[in-house]
C-alpha positions in Angstrom: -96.2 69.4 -48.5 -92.6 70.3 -47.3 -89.7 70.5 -50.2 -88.3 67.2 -48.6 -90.8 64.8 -49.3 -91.0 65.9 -53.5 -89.5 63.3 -55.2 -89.6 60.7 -52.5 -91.3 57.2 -53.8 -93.3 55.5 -51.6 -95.2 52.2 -51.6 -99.2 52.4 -52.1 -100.6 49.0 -53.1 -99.6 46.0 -51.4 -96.9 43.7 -53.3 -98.7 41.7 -56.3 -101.7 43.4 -55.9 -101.5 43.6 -59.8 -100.2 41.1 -62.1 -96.9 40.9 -63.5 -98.2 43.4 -66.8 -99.5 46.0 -64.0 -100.0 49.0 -66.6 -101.4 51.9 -67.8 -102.4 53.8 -64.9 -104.8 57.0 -65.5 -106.9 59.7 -62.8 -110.3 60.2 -63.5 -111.9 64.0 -63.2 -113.0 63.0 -59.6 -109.3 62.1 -58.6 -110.1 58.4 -59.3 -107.2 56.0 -59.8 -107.2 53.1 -62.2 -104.5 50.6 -63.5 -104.8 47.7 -65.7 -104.6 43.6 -64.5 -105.6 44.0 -60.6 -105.2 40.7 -59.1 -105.8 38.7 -62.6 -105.0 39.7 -66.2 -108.0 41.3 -68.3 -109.2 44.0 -65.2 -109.0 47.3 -64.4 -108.2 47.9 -60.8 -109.5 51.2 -58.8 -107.5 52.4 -56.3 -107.9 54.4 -53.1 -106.1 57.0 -51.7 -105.4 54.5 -48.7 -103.8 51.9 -51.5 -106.7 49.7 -50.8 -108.0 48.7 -55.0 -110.7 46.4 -55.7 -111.7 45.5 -59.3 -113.7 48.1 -61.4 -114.7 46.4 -64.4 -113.3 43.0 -66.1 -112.6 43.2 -69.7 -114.1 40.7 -72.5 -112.9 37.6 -73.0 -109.3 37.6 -74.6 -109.2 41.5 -74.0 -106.2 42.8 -71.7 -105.6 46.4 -71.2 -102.5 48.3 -71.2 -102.6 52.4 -71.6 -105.7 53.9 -70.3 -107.1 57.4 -70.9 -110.1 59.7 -70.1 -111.5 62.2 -72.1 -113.3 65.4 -72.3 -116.6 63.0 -72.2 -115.4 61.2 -69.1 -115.1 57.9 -70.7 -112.3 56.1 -69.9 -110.3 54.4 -72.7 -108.0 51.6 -73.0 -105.5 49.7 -76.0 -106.9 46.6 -75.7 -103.7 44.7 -77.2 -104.7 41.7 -78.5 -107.7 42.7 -79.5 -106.1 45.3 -81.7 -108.9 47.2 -79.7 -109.6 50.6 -78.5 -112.2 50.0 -75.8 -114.6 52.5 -74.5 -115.8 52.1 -70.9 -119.0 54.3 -69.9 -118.1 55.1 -66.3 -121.6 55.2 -64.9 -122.7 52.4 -66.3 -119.4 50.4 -66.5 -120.8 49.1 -70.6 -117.7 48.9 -72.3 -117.9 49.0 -76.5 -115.3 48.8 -78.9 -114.5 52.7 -79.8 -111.7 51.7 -82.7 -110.4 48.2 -84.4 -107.7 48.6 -86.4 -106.3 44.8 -87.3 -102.9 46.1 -88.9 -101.6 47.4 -85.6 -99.0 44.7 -84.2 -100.8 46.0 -80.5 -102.0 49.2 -79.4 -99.8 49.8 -75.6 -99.6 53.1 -74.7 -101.7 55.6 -75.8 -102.3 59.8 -75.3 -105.3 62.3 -75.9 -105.0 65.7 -76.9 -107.1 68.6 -76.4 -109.6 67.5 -79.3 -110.4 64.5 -77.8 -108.0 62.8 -80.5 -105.6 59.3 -79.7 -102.3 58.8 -80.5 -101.4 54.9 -80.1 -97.6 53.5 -79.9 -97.5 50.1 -81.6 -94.7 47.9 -81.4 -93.7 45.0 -82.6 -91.3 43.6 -80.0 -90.1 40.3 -81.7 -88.8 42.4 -84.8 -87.8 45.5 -82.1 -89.9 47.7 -84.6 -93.1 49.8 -84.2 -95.3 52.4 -86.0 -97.4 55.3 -84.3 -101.2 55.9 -84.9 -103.7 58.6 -84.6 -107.3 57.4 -83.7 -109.6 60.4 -84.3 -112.8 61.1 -81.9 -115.0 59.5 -84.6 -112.8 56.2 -84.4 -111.1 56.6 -87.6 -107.7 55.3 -87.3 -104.5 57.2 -89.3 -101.0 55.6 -89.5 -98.8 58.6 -88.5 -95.1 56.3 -89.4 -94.1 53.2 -89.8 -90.7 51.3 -89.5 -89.7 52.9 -86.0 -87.8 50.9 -83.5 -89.8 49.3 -80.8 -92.8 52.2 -80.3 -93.9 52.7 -76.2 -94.5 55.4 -74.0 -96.6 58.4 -76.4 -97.2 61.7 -75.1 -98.2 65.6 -76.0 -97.0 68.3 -74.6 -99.0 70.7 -72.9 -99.8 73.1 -75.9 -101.0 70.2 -77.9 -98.0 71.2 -80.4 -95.7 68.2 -79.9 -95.8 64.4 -79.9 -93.6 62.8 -77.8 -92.7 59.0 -78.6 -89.9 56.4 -77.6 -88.6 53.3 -78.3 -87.7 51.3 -75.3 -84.8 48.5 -77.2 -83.3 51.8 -79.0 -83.8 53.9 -75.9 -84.1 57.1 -77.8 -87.2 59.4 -77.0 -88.5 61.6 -80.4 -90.4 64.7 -80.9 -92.4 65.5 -83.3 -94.0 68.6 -83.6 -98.0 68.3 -83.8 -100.3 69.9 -86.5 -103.8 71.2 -85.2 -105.4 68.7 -87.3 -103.1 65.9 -85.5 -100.3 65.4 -88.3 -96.5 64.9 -87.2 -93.4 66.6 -88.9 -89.7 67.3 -88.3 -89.1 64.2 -86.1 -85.9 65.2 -84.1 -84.3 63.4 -80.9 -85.2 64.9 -78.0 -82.8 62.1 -75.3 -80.7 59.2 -75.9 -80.3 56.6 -72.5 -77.0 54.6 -72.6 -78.6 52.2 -71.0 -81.7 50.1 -69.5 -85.3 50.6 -71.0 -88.2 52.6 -71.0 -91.6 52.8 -71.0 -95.1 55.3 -70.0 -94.3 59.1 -70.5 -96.7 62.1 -68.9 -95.8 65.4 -69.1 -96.6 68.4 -66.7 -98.0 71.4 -67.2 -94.3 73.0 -67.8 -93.8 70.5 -70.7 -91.5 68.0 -68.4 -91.3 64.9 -69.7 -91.8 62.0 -67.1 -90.2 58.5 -68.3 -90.3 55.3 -66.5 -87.1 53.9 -67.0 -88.2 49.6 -67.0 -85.2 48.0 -66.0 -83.5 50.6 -63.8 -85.9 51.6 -61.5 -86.2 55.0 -61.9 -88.8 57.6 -63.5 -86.2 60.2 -65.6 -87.5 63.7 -65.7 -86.8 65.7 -68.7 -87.0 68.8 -70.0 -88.3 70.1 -73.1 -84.8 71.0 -74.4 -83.7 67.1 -74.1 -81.1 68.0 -70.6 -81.9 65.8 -68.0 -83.2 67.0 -64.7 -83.2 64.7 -62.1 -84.1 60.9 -61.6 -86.3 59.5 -59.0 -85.8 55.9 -57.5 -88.4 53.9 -57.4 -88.5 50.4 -54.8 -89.5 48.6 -58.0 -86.9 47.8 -60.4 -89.3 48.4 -63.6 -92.0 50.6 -63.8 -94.3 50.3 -66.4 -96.2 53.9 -66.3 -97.2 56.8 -64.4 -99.9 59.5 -64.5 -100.5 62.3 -62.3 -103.0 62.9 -59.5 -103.7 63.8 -55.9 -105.7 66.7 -54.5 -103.2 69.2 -56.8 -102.2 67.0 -59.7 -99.0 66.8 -58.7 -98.8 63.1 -57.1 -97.4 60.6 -59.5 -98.5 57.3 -59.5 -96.3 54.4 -61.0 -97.5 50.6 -61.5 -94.4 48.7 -60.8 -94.1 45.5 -62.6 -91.8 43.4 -61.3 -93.4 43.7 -57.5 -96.9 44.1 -58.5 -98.1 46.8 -57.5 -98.4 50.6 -57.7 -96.2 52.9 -55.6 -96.3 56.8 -55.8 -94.0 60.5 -55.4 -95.1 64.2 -54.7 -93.4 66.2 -57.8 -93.6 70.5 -57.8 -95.4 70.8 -60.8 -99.2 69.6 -62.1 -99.5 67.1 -64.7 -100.6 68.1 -68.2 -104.1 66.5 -68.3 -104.7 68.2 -65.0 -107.8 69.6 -65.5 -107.4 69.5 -69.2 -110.9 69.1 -69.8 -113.5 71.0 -68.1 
């Protein structure tokens, strides 16, 4: 790909493809897209390279999806919100079991894996504008990490499984945590302050980049790990929801946009973390 066309967005599913709470997209480890609520609330939608999506699986009754993730398994997992859920989908044979419960979250959203196969689940409570983090460990335990945060949403670590990356989208402030090997968080510090607007899914690349959808404005903010601010790319949609990286090279973005309906995409320089994370 030339230098021009990095950091270009482009349209890839047709206009309300999704539902208005399009979410949590993830790439499986056969370049696989998914995204939550395609065409009705309570699906996950797989999409083609050619933006053509059909439905993959349909959720139980009263379950709706928001952040998805694969592991080092393959299975694909999803914050089933009002469920309280973490649900477990077996991609051969599309079963999908309840991996953790935890009925003291407000609602999982988004949520992140590390390299040990271990969840860390933003949980806000958007009436109060509060939130708490949790760690769900590969067993299904579930940990509180901290309570009493502002509204918890996009979750991320970085690329040497050292950090923990968390904002809160009615503060718009984005902390950092750093990240024990046993999956404990210390020395919270800010990493970026917005002025303005919201935000919501984080990924990182393989440089430790930090990739926010800014809901609201229209734009996904790329930051560095020192908190400066790189660049900003525009997106057609006015409020992105999440991204997650992909393409032949892991280093196409894909962004469900919430206010249209449907997912568009941009060519960035540099992988995504979970790029091949997992052999």
């Amino acid at each position: 790909m030339s230098e021009e066309a990095l950091f270009v967005a482009t349209v890839l599913t047709d206009t309300n493809s999704f539902t208005s709470g399009a979410e949590g997209p993830a790439v499986d480890d056969k370049g696989n897209l998914y995204a939550v609520n395609f065409a009705t609330s309570g699906t996950i939608g797989m999409v083609q390279d050619s933006g053509k999506a059909g439905i993959f699986v349909t959720l139980p009754e009263g379950s709706v999806g928001n952040g998805i993730r694969f592991n080092s398994k393959k299975e694909m997992l999803i914050a089933d919100y009002p469920k309280h859920n973490i649900l477990k989908v077996d991609m051969g044979t599309k079963e999908i079991s309840v991996f953790a419960h935890e009925p003291k979250m407000n609602q999982p959203n988004d949520i992140a894996i590390d390299g040990k196969d271990r969840l860390y689940a933003s949980d806000p409570n958007w009436s109060d504008s509060t939130g708490n983090i949790w760690r769900i460990d590969p067993d299904g335990k579930v940990t509180l990490l901290e309570a009493g945060m502002g509204t918890t949403n996009g979750i991320e670590v970085s690329p040497g499984n050292d950090l923990l990356y968390v904002n809160e989208s009615v503060q718009r402030k984005v902390w950092v945590y750093d990240l024990s090997p046993e999956g404990n968080v210390s020395n919270k510090r800010l990493l970026i302050e917005f002025p303005d607007f919201g935000m919501d899914g984080m990924r990182c690349d393989q440089k430790g980049n930090l990739y926010i959808t800014r809901h609201g404005k229209g734009t996904i903010a790329i930051v560095a790990p020192d908190g400066k601010l790189i660049k900003e790319v525009t997106t057609t949609g006015k409020m992105p929801s999440n991204l997650a990286f992909g393409g032949p090279d892991g280093k196409t973005i894909y962004i469900t946009i919430q206010d249209r309906g449907n997912i568009e995409k941009f060519r960035t320089d540099t992988p995504g973390r979970e790029w091949k994370q997992f052999p």
